[in-house]
ZAMARGU-4260 file (C-alpha; in steps of 0.2 Angstrom, whole numbers, plus 5000, padded with zeros to 4 digits):
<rodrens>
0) 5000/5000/5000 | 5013/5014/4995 | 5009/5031/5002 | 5002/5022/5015 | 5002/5034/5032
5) 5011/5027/5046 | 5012/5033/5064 | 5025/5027/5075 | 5026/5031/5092 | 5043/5029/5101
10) 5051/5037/5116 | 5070/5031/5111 | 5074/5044/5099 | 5088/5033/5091 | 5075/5018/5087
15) 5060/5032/5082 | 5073/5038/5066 | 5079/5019/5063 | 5059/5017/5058 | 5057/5032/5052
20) 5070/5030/5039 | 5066/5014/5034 | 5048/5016/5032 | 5049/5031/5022 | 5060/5023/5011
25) 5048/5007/5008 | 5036/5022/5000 | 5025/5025/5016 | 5021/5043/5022 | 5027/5043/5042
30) 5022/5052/5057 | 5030/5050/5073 | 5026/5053/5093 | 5039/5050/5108 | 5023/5055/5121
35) 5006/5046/5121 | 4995/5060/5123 | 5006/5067/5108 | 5002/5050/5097 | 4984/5051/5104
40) 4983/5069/5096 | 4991/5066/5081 | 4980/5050/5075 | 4964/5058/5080 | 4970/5073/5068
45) 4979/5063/5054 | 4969/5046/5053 | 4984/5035/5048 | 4982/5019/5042 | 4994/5010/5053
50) 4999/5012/5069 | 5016/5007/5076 | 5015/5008/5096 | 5026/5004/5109 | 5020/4999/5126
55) 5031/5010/5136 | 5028/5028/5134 | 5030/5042/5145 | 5015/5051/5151 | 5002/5041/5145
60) 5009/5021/5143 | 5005/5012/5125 | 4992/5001/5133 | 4981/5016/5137 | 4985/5023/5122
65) 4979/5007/5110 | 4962/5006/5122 | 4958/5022/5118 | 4964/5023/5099 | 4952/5007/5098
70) 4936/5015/5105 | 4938/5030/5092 | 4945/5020/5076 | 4949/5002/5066 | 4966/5006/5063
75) 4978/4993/5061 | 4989/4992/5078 | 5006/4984/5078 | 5011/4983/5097 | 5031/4984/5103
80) 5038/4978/5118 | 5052/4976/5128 | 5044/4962/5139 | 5044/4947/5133 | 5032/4938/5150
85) 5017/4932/5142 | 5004/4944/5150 | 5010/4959/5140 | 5006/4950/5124 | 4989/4945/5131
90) 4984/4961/5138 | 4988/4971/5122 | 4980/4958/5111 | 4964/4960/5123 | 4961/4979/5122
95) 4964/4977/5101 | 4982/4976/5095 | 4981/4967/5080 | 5001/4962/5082 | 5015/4963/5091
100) 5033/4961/5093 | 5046/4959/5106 | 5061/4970/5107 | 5074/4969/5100 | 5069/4964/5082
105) 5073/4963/5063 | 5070/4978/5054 | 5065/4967/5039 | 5052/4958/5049 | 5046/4973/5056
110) 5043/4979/5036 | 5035/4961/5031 | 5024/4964/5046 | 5019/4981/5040 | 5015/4977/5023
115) 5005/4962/5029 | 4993/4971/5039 | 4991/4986/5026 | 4985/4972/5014 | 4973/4965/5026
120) 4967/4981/5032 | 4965/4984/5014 | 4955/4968/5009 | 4945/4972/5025 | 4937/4988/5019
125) 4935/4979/5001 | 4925/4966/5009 | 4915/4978/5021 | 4909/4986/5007 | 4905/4974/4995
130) 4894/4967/5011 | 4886/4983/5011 | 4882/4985/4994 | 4875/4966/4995 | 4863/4973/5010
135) 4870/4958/5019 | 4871/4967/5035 | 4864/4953/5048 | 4868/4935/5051 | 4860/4923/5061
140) 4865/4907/5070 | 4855/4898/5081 | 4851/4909/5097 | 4864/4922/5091 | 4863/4935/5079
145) 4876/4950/5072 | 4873/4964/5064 | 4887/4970/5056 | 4883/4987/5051 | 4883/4991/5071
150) 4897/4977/5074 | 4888/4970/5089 | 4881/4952/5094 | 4867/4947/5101 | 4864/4933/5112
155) 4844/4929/5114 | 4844/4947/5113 | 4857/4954/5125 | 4871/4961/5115 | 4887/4953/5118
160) 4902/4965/5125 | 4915/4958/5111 | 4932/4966/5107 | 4935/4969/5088 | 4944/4952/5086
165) 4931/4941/5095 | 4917/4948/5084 | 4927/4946/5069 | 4930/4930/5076 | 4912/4924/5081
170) 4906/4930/5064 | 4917/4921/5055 | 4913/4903/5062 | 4893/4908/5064 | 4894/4913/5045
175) 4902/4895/5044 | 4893/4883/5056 | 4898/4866/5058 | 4912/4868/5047 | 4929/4865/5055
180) 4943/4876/5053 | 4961/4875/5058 | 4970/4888/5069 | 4984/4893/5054 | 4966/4895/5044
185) 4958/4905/5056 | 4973/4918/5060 | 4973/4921/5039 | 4956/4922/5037 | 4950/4932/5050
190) 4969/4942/5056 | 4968/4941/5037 | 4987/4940/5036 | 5004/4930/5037 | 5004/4930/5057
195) 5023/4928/5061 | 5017/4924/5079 | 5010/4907/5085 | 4994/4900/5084 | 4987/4903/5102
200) 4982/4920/5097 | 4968/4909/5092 | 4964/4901/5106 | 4965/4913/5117 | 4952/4922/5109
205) 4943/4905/5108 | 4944/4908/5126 | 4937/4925/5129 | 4922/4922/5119 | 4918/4907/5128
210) 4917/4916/5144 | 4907/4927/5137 | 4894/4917/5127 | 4894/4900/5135 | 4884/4893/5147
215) 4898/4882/5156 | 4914/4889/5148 | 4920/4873/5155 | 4909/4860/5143 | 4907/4871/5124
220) 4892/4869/5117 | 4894/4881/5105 | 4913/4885/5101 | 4918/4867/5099 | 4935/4861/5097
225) 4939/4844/5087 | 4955/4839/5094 | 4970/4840/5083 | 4962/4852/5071 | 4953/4867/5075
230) 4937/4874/5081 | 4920/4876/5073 | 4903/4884/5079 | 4887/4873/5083 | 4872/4883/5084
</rodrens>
């Protein structure tokens, strides 16, 4: 996507002109921020198409900075860290990174990742429309149904509080009941890129919509897992 506008939010000045430089000579248009209620101010203003945030910020952290970006926007967030426990990845993934990636890493990876989720982001808005144009703005699956014009789910008519993954998730299986797909299926189909991570990004948000939708989060009746290949939705 060449022109695309990037905004990369750093603190480490040496590391924030590393990224700068190399993504401006990839073709892409980039904006920077050391400060989170900087990168806050500079997204709402500029609507880039990606975001490239590190966690640990100064004044307002990364974290807070992605919850809040989530609630105003769909853009693409790539999350950096310098930890590398387990929690960090999770908890960025919950309030709607799309990605991330631990500190240090390779600059060419960083890129591959970039252009990954610009394509996606990219196909997204391609199938959005064409699903508006269609008029096909509700789909229905047993006692579930979502609208996707307001991007909400409803659950024998309580709406289901889903982060942006989980109802892209849910939609996907619903849209394909009883089919079963495999996790690598599932992290191109609906992250809609080539994930360099590993595939419990899946089942952890397998996880959070069970809590949310099932009666005995325990014993699935509808998220189903079929042991040794994936997950499927019974309704």
């Amino acid at each position: 996507m060449l022109g695309a506008k990037v905004l990369v939010v750093e603190d480490d000045a040496t590391l924030l002109q590393v990224l700068r430089y190399n993504l401006a000579r990839e073709g892409y248009n980039v904006l920077t921020a050391a400060e989170g209620d900087q990168a806050l101010q500079t997204a709402l203003r500029e609507r880039p198409d990606l975001v490239i945030l590190d966690i640990m910020l100064p004044r307002i952290d990364g974290l807070e900075v992605c919850r809040i970006l989530r609630q105003e926007m769909t853009v693409p967030i790539l999350m950096l860290t310098a930890k590398s426990e387990e929690i960090d990845k999770v908890v960025g993934l919950e309030i709607g990174a799309d990605d991330y990636m631990t500190k240090p890493f390779g600059m060419k990876e960083l890129l591959a990742r970039v252009r990954a989720m610009l394509r996606r982001a990219g196909m997204l808005n391609q199938r959005v429309a064409t699903d508006r144009e269609e008029a096909t703005i509700r789909v229905k699956a047993g006692p579930f149904e979502a609208d996707l014009d307001c991007r909400a789910v409803s659950f024998g008519g309580a709406v289901l509080d889903l982060t942006r993954k989980e109802f892209d998730l849910l939609v996907y299986l619903m849209r394909n009941r009883g089919r079963v797909f495999s996790r690598d299926h599932l992290l191109d189909r609906v992250w809609g890129y080539d994930y360099a991570g590993d595939t419990r990004t899946v089942d952890v948000h397998v996880s959070w919509l069970r809590r949310k939708l099932e009666p005995d989060p325990a014993h699935p009746r509808y998220l189903v897992t079929v042991r040794g290949v994936g997950y499927k939705f019974e309704a």
